[in-house]
C-alpha positions in Angstrom: 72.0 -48.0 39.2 70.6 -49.5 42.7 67.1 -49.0 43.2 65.7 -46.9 46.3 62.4 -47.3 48.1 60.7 -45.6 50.1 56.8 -45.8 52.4 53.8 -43.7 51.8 52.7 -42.3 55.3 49.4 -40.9 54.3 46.5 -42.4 56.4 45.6 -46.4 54.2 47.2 -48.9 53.3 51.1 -49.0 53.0 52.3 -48.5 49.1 55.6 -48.7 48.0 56.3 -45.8 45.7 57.4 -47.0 42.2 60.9 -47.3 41.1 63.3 -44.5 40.4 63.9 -46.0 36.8 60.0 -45.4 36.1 60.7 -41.5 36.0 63.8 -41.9 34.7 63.8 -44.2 31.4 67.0 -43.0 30.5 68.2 -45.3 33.1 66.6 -48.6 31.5 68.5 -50.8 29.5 65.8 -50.4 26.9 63.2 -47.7 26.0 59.8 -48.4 27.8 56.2 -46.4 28.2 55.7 -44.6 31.4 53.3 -46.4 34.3 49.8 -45.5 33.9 48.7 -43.0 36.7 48.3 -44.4 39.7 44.2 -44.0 41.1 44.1 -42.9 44.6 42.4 -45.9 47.0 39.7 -44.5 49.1 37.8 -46.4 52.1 34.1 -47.0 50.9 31.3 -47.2 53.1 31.4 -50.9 52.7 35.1 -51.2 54.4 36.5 -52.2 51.0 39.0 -49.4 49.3 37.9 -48.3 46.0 39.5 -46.0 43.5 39.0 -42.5 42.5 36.6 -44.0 39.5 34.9 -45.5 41.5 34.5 -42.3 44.2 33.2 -40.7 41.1 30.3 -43.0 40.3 29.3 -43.6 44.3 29.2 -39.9 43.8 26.7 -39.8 40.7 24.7 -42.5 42.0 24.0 -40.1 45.3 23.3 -37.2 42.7 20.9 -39.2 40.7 19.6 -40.2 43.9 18.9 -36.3 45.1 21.5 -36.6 47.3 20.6 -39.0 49.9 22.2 -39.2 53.3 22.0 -41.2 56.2 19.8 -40.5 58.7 20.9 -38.0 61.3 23.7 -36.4 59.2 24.0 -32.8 60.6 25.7 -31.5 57.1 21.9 -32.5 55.6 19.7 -29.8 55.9 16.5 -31.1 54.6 16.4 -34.0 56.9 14.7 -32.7 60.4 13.4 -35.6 62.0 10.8 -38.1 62.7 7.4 -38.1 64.5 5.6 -41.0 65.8 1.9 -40.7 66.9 -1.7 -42.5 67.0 -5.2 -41.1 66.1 -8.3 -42.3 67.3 -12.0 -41.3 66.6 -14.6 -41.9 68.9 -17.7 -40.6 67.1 -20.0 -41.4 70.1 -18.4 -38.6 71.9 -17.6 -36.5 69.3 -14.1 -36.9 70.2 -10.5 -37.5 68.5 -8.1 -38.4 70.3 -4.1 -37.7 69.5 -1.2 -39.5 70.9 2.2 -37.8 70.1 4.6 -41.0 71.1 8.0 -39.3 70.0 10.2 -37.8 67.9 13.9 -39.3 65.9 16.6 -37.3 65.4 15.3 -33.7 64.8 17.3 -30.7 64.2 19.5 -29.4 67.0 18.3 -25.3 67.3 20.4 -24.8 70.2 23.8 -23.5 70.7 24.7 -26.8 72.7 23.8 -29.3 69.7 20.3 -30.1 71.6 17.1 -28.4 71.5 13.9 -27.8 74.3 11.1 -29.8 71.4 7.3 -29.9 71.9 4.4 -30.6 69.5 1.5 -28.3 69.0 -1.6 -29.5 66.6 -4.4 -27.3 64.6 -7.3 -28.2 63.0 -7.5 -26.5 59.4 -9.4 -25.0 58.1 -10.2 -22.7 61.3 -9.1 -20.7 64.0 -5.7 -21.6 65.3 -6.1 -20.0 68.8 -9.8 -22.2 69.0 -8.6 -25.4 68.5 -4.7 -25.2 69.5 -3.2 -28.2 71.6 0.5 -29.1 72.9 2.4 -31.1 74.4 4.8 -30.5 77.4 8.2 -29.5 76.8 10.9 -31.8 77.1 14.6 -30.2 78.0 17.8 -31.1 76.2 17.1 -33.7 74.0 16.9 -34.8 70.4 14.8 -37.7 70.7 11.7 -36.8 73.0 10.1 -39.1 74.4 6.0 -37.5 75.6 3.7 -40.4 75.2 1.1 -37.7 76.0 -2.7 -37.7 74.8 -4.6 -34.5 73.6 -8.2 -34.8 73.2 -10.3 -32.5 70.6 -14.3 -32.4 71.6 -17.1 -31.8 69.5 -15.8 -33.5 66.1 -18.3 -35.0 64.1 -18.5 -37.3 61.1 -18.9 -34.1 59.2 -15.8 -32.6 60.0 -13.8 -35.8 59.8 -14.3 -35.9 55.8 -13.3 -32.0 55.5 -10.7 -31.4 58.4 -6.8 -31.7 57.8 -4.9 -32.2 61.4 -1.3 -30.3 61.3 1.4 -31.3 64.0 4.3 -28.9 64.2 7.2 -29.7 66.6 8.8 -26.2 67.6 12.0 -25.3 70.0 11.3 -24.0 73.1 13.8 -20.3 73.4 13.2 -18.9 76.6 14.9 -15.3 75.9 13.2 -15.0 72.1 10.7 -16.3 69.7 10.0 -20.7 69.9 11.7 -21.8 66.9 10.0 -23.8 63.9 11.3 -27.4 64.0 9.1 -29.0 60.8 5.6 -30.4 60.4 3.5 -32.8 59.3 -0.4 -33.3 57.9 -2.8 -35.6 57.9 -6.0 -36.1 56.2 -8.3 -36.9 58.6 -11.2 -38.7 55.9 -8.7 -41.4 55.5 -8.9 -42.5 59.4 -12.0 -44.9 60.0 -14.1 -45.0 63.4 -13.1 -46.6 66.1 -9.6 -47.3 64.4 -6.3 -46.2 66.3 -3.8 -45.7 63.5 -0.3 -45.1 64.3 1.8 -42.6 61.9 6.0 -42.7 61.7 6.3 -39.6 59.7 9.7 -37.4 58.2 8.8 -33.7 59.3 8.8 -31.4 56.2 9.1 -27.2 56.7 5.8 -27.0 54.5 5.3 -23.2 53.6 2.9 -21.5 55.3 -0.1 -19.8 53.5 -2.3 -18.1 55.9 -5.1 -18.6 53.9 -4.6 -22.8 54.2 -5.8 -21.7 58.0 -9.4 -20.3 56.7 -12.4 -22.5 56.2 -13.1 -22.0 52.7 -17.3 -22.9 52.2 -19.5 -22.4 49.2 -22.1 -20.0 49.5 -24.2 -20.4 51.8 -22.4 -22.8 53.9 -21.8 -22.2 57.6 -19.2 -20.1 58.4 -20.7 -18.1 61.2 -21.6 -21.6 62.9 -18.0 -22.6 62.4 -16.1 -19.4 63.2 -18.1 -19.2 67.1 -17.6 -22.3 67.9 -19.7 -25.8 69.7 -21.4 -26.2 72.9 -22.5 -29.3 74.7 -25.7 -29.5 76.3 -27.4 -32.0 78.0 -31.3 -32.5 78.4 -33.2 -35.0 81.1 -36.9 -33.9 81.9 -38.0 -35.9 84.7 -41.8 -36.4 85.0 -41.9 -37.3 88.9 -40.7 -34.1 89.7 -42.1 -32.3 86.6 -38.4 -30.5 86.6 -36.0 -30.0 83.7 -32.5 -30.7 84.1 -30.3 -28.4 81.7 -26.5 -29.8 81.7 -24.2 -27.2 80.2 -21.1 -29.3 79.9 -18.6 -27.8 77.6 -17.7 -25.8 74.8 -15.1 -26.3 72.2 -12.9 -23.9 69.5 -15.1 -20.7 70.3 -13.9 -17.3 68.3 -11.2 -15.5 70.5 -13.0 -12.3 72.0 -9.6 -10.6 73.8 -6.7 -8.7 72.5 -4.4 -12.0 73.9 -6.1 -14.6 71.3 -8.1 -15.9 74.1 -11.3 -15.5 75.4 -13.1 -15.5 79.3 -16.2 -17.3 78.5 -19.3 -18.6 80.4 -22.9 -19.4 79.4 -26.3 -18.0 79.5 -29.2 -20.1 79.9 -33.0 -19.0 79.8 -35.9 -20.7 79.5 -38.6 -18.4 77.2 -41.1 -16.8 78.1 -39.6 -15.7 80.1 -40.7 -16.6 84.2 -38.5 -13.9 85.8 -35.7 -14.7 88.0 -36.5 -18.2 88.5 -35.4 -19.0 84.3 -32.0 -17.2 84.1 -29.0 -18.9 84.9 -25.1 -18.2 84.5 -22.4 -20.7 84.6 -18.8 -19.7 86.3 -16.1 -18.1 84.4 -13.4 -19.9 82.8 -10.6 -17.5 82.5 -8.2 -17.5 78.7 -9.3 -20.6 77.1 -11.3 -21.3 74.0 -12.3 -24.8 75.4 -13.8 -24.3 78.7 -15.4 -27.3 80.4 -17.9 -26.4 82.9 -20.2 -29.5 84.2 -22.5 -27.7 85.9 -26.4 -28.5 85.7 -29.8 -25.8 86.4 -33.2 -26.9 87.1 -36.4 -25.4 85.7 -40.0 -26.8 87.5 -42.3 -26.5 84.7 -45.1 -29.2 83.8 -44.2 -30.9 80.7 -47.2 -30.0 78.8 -46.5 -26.8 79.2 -42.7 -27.5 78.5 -43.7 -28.1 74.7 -44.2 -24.9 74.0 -40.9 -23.5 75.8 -38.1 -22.2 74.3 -34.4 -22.8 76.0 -31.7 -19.9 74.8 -28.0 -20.7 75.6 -25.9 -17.8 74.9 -22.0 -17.9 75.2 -20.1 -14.7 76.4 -16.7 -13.0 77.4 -16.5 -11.7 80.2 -15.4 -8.1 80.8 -14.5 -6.2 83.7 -15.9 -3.0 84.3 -17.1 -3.8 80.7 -20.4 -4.6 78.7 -19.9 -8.5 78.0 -19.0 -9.4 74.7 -21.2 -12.2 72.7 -19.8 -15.1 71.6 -22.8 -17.2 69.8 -25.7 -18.3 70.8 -28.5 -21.7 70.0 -32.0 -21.7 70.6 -33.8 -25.1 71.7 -37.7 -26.0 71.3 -40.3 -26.8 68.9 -39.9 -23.9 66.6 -35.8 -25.1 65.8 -34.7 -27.6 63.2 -32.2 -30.3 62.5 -30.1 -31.2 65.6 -31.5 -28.5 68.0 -35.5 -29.6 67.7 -34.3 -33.1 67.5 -32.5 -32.9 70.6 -35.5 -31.2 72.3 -37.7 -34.4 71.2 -35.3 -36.9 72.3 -35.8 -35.0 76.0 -39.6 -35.1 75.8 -39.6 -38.7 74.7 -37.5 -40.3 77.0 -38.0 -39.3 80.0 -35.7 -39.6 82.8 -32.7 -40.0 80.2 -29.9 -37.6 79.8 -29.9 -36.6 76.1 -26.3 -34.9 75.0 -25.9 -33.3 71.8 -23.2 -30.7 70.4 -24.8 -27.4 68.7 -23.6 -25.0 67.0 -22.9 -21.4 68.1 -24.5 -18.9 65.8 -24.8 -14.7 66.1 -28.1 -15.0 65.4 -30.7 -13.9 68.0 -28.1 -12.3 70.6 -29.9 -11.6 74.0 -28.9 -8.6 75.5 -26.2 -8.2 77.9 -26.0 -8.0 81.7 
């Protein structure tokens, strides 16, 4: 019987099918054992065509692996992006600085494929409001590019060994809530002084546990002073002109006072006992923020023996329209503090002349009364 032919159209390589004769034995001259299955040729990742056997064991080998993907593969829902930034400490100024470079690849949250990311970072433990930072938001893209630095103020050593710093990217939705992109943490006790390191890091959607945002402390520690937040003061007494120069320069992370998370603050300064008009002072408001710079300096005349045994208050408050003002915290400086506070005050008797800065904390202790 003639033989017949015929071509496999399906996408590969052309195969002839077999012979008739091999699913008809009758046909052959002789009795013979049917053609072992065929295995189906599949194109592997390396170009090459492999069989169905070895499909299976490409396929076990990604199981074993937990699945792996490449990068960017849409079907993959556990793989939301990338985020590449540097962290710097300047312990001279009390400052840390964070550079959020970019982001690879993240997770499209928008109907067009794309997504509207930014980057916001909190200091934990604490307040979120006090010591939240972001980035602008970039439009349409899946690969921002910000190269944008955020500064925290009034970080010490101290906090460096106990603080975690948490960068969240989040979607930008106009008509409802931003969307949760992923996160990631970093311990800030493993970055050294003066060191910029740079991170590459995958963003994970860690699950969130309101009480990781708390500052947990041993008995007895400082919450109050953590929870009000950090003022910066500067002190220059200048003999010549027997005058005290007071520099209230900023505050940072102070507790939020108003029903929007925020708070209006502005400072109090008076120099005890108290001289009348001539030793009360008020700084501007700063309106919604809970890291209000204000740069402005007062001037008391006093002789500076009798300057040893004066005592400065600084108070911080919210203001309140048509209100009583509410306390924020408060530090007293003069020869009857300790630690930091009467150091600072004889740093500014010693050197004359010289500006003295130092961050204090803000404590509810000793609240003057309101205006």
């Amino acid at each position: 019987m003639q033989e017949h032919f015929a071509i496999n159209v399906c996408p590969g390589p052309i195969l002839p099918i077999p012979q008739i004769s091999d699913f008809f034995p009758r046909f052959h001259d002789f009795p013979i054992a049917p053609p072992p299955p065929r295995e189906k040729k599949i194109l592997g990742e390396d170009g090459e065509y492999h069989g169905e056997r070895d499909e299976e064991k490409e396929r076990e080998r990604r199981e074993e692996n937990g699945g792996d993907r490449e990068l960017g593969d849409s079907d993959d829902e556990t793989y939301l992006g990338t985020l590449e930034f540097t962290l710097h400490f300047d312990q001279e100024n009390n400052c840390l600085h964070c550079t959020i470079q970019k982001a690879k690849g993240l997770k499209a949250m928008d109907s067009n494929g794309l997504a509207d990311p930014y980057v916001k970072l909190h200091l934990l433990p604490g307040a979120s409001k006090a010591n939240k930072l972001r980035t602008k938001t970039l439009k349409n893209t899946l690969n921002p590019v910000w190269n944008e630095t955020l500064v925290y103020h009034g970080i010490t050593a101290a906090d460096m060994t106990t603080k975690t710093l948490r960068l969240c990217v989040c979607d930008m939705d106009r008509l409802g809530r931003n969307e949760f992109i992923g996160e990631v943490r970093v311990a800030l006790k493993k970055l050294r002084e003066g060191e910029n390191k740079k991170y590459n890091m995958g963003l994970e959607r860690i699950t969130q546990n309101k009480e990781s945002n708390h500052q947990v402390v041993e008995q007895g520690g400082p919450v109050a002073e953590e929870e009000r937040g950090r003022i910066l003061v500067s002190l220059c007494y200048v003999a010549e002109k027997s005058t005290l120069c007071v520099g209230i320069i900023r505050c940072a992370h102070l507790a939020a006072m108003d029903s929007n998370g925020y708070s209006d603050p502005f400072v109090k300064i008076v120099l005890q006992p108290d001289m009348g008009k001539k030793s009360k002072y008020k700084t501007t408001v700063k309106k919604k923020t809970l890291n209000p710079e204000f740069n402005e300096e007062f001037f008391y005349e006093v002789p500076k023996d009798q300057l040893a045994k004066k005592t400065l208050e600084i108070s911080v408050w919210d203001y309140d329209l048509g209100m009583s003002n509410d306390f924020i915290g408060g530090v007293e400086l003069g020869i009857n503090a300790k630690g930091e506070k009467l150091k600072h005050w004889f740093e500014c008797l010693k050197f004359g002349g010289k500006k003295v800065e130092y961050w204090h904390a803000l404590t509810q202790q000793g609240a003057p009364s309101s205006d």
